[in-house]
N, C-alpha and C positions, 0 to 999 in steps of 0.2 A: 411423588414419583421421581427419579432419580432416573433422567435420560442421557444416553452414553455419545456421544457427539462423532462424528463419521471418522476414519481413520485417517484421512486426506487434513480435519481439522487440526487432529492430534501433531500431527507433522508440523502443522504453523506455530504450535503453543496453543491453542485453544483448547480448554481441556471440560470447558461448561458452560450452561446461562445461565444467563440472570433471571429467568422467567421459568416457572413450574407447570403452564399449561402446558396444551397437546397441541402438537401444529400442525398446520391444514395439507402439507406436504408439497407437493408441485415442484417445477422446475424454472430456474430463472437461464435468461439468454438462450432459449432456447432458437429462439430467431434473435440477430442483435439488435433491431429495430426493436425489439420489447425492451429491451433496457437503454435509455436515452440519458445522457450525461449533457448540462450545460454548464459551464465554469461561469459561477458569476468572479468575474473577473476585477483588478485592480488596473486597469487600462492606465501604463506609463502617458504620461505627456507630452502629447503630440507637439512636434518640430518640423516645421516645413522643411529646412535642409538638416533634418536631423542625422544623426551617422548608423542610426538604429531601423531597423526596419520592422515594424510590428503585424504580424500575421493573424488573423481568425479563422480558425480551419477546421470543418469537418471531416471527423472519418469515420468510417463504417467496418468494424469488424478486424482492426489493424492497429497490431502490436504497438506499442509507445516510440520503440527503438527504430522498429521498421517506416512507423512514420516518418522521422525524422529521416533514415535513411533516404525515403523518396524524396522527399522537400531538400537532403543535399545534392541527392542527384538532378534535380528539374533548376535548381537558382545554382550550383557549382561550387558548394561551398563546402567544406570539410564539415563533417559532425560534429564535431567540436566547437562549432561557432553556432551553436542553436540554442537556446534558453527558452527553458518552460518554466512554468509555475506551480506545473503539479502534473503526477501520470495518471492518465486516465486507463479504465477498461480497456480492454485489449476485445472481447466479445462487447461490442457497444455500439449504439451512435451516437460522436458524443461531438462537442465544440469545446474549442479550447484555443487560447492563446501563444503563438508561437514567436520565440522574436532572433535575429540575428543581427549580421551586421548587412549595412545598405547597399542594396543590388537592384539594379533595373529588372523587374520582371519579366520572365521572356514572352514573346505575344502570344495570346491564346490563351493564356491561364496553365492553370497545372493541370494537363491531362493523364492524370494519377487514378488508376482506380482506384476507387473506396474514394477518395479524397474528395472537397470542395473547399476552392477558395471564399469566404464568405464577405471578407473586408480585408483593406490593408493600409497603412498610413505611415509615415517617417517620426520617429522618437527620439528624444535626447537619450534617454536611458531603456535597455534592454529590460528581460525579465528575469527570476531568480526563484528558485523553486521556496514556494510561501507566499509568494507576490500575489495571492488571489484571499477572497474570503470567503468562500466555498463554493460548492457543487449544488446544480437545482437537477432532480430526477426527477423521472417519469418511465416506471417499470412496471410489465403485466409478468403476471406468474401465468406459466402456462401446466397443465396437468396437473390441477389439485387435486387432492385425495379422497375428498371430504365432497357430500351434496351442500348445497350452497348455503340451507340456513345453519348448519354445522359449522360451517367456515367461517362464518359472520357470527356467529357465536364465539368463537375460539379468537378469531383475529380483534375482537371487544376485550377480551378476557385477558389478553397477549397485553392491547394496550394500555387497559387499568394497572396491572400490575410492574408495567413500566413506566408508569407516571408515579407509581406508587413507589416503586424506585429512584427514580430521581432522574433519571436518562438510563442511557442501555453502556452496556462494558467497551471501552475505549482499544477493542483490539484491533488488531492493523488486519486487514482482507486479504482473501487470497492473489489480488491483484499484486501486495506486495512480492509476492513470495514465487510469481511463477500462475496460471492461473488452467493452464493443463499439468503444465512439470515442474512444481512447487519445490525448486532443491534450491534456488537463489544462496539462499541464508546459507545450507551448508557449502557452498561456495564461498560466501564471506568469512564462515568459522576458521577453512584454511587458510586463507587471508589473513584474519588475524591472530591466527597461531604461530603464523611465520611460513606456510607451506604453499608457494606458490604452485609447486608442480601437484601437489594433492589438490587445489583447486580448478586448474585443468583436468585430473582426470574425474574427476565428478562432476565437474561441466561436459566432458564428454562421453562418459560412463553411463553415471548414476540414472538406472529406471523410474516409472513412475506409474501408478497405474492408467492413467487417463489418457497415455502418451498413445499416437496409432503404433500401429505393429512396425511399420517400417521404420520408422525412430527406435524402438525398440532393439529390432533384431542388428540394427546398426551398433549399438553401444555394445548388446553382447557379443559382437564379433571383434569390437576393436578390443573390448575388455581381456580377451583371447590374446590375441597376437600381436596389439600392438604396430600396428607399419599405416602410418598416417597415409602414406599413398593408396595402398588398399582401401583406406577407409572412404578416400574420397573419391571412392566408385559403390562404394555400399551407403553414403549418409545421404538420404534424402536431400534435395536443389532448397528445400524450402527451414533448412536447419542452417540456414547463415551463417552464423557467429560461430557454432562447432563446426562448418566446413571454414570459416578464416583461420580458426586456432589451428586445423589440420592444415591447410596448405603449408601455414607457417612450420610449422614442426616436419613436412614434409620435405620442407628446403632445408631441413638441419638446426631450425631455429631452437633454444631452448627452451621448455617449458616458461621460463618465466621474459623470454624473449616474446614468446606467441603471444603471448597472456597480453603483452603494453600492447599490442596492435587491435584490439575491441575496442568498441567507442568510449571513449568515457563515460556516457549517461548508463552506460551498461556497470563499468569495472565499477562505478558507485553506488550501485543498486546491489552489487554484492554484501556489499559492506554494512550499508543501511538496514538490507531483508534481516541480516545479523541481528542486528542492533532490534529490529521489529521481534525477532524470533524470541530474543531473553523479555523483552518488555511484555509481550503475550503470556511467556510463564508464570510471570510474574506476577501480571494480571489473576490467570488463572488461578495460583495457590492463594491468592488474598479474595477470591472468590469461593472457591472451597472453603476457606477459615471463615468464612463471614463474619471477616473484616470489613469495615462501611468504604463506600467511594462517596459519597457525599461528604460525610463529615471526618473530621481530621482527627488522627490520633498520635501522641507521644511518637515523634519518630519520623512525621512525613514531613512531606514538604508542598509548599505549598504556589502553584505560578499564580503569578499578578496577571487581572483581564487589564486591559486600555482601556481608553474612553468608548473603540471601536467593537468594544465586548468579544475582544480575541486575544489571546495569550501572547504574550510579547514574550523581549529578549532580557526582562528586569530580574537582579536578582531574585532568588526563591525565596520563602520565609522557612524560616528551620520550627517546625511545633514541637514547643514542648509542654513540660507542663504549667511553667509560669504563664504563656500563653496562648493556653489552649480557650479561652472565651475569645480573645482576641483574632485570635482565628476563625472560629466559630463566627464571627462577624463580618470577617472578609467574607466569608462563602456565601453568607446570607446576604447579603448585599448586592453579591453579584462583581466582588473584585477580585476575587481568587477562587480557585481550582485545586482538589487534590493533586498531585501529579506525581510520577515517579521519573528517572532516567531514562533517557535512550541511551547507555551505557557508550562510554567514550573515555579520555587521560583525563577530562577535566569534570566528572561526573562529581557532583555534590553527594556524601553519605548519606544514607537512611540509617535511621537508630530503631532501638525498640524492638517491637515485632515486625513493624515492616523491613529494617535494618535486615532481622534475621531470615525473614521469607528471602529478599535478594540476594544477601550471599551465598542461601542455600541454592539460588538459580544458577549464579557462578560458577558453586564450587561442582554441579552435577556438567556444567561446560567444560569445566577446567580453565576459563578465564578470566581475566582482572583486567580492569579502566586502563594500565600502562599498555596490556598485548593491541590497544588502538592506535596506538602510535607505528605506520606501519612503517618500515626504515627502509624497504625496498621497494616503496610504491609512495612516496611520502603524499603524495599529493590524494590519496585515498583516508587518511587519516582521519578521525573524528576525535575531537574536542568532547562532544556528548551534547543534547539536548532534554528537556523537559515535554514531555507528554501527559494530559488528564486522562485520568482514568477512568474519569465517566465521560460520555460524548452528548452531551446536549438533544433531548429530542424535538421532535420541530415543532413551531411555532402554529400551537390551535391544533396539534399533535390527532388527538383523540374523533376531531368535528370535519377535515379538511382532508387529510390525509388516504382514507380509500375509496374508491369507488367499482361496482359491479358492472363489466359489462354480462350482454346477452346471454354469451354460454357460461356464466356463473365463474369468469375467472377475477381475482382482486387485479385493481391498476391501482399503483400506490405511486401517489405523487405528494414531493417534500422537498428540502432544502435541509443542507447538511453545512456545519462550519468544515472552514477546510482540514485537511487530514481524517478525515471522520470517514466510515466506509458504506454505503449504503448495504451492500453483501450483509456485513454484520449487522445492523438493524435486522433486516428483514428474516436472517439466518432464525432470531428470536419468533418469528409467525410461521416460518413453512418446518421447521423441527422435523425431516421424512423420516420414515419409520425403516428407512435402510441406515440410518445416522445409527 
């Protein structure tokens, strides 16, 4: 059976699975306390008068950006001065690592909704997104489709055939992309075309289905007319960043004026979601071709694991055919990964047919490795990185991994390497029959 995948996926580059069963359906975060995120974390080294200040912090239900936003307004610090090691859910409860630079806490704690102070301590060194070795979950599905021993059947069937595979598809989640209004990435497209004012107006424009009405009926009024001032008596109090770029453009700033005045963790996530959106295509067509992700063929490349069994920053190995067994043994071994590009100026070529799958992702964008280099934003730039293309499934996968509660819904508890997205995991067991 040949299942067609919802049209929200389609939007990210997801275009299929990996798995041929039928999935038990339901809906995840539907409270955020069902979906629990912990960072296991790579905790800098604590300094008693260190100049770094290292934070553990819960939130509940609250945006990555808007986080930080609170945590600059409670310690005084610009947004700019905040480092994470990885973004979390936005619908979640989750913990996570936050660090800046060193400030006496004000008394009383952060009285932040959503938020709790967990722990905090003085560091020599800050954090840097990568700086963790991944996420541990703990997710209930709620509204399954299926009576219970149907579900347990399917979600058996789900897991054989992804061990049988080798892990599950290395796609980036909808967290990267937006996780009500998934347009990030076509924000970054303008970006790296060279279009800053096209990237404001699809940050301020562009619909989506899942957005409320009032977001909505805001964009197609500004879409209309146009006059920033109007608008910011029509954009909803809780659209921040399109009511900053409006004020700015409302004082006469120019499109690519408004545009520097967002946080950074934001104008970087434009550029990134990009970079996410070609590497899912990509994914995608080498999945329809069934092409292998476990094993290596003429043309890939391939990332070096550590001692630490995670992907470093060591050059790739280029496979070809004089050493394609020698590849074959890095993978068996556990020292290497397939991997492809997060497209960038310094992205390493694919040959072959993987060669020809990626420039067919390209040439349907209209972009090349140099349009990364952005000359009006330089500080937005990417180099490029390496991504696997399979994600590792967890550890006793099959024996450890679900449990039933009372009213027959799955609670899936696992541990994921970082960058790895639990959404896509489990996207592979609930398959709805609206998809």
């Amino acid at each position: 059976m040949v299942r067609t995948v919802s049209r929200k996926e389609q939007e990210m580059g997801i275009h299929t699975y990996a798995t041929a069963t039928e999935g038990i359906g339901g809906v995840l975060k539907l409270d955020p306390q069902h979906f629990r995120v912990d960072e296991i974390s790579r905790y800098p080294a604590p300094r008693g008068d260190g100049p770094v200040l290292v934070l553990r912090v819960e939130a509940l239900d609250i945006e990555q950006n808007e986080l930080l936003r609170r945590l600059s307004g409670w310690l005084g610090l610009p947004l700019g001065k905040f480092g994470i090691a990885g973004t979390k859910d936005r619908r979640a409860l989750s913990t996570q690592l936050i660090s800046c630079p060193y400030v006496d806490l004000p008394a009383g704690g952060p009285h932040l909704s959503g938020v709790r102070l967990l722990e905090c301590y003085r560091a020599e060194e800050g954090l840097f997104l990568g700086h963790l070795y991944g996420n541990a979950f703990d997710v209930m599905v709620s509204e399954v489709e299926v009576p219970l021993s149907q579900g347990q059947d399917r979600i058996r069937s789900t897991m054989e055939q992804l061990e049988r595979f080798g892990g599950y598809p290395n796609f980036f989640g909808p967290q990267r992309f937006g996780e009500v209004r998934p347009v990030t990435h076509r924000v970054g497209r303008a970006l790296v075309l060279g279009s800053m004012a096209e990237a404001v107006e699809t940050y301020l424009t562009l619909e989506t289905e899942g957005e409320a009405s009032d977001g909505k009926l805001a964009r197609q009024s500004y879409r209309q007319h146009h006059d920033a001032r109007r608008a910011l008596t029509e954009f909803p109090l809780h659209l921040r960043f399109e009511r900053l770029l409006l004020e700015r453009l409302a004082r006469g700033d120019s499109p690519e004026r408004a545009f520097r005045a967002l946080p950074r963790h934001l104008k970087s996530l434009f550029v990134h979601a990009y970079q996410s959106y070609l590497f899912n295509e990509y994914l995608s067509l080498r999945l329809k071709e069934g092409l292998p992700l476990v094993h290596p063929m003429p043309g890939d490349l391939l990332q070096r694991r550590g001692a630490d069994g995670l992907t470093g920053d060591m050059p790739p190995v280029v496979v070809m055919p004089d050493n394609l067994p020698e590849a074959e043994a890095m993978i068996a071994s556990g020292r290497a990964v397939v991997a492809a590009p997060l497209i960038g100026t310094d992205s390493p070529a694919l040959s072959g047919r993987p060669g020809e799958l990626f420039r067919q992702v390209l040439e349907v964008e209209q972009v090349q490795p140099s349009d990364f280099h952005l000359s009006d934003v330089p500080r937005l730039s990417s180099h490029g990185a390496l991504r696997p293309l399979l994600a590792r499934l967890p550890y006793h996968f099959y024996r450890r991994t679900v449990e039933w509660t009372a009213d027959g819904s799955p609670r899936f508890r696992f541990c994921l390497d970082k960058g790895c997205y639990a959404t896509v995991l489990l996207r592979e067991f609930l398959k709805p029959e609206s998809s």
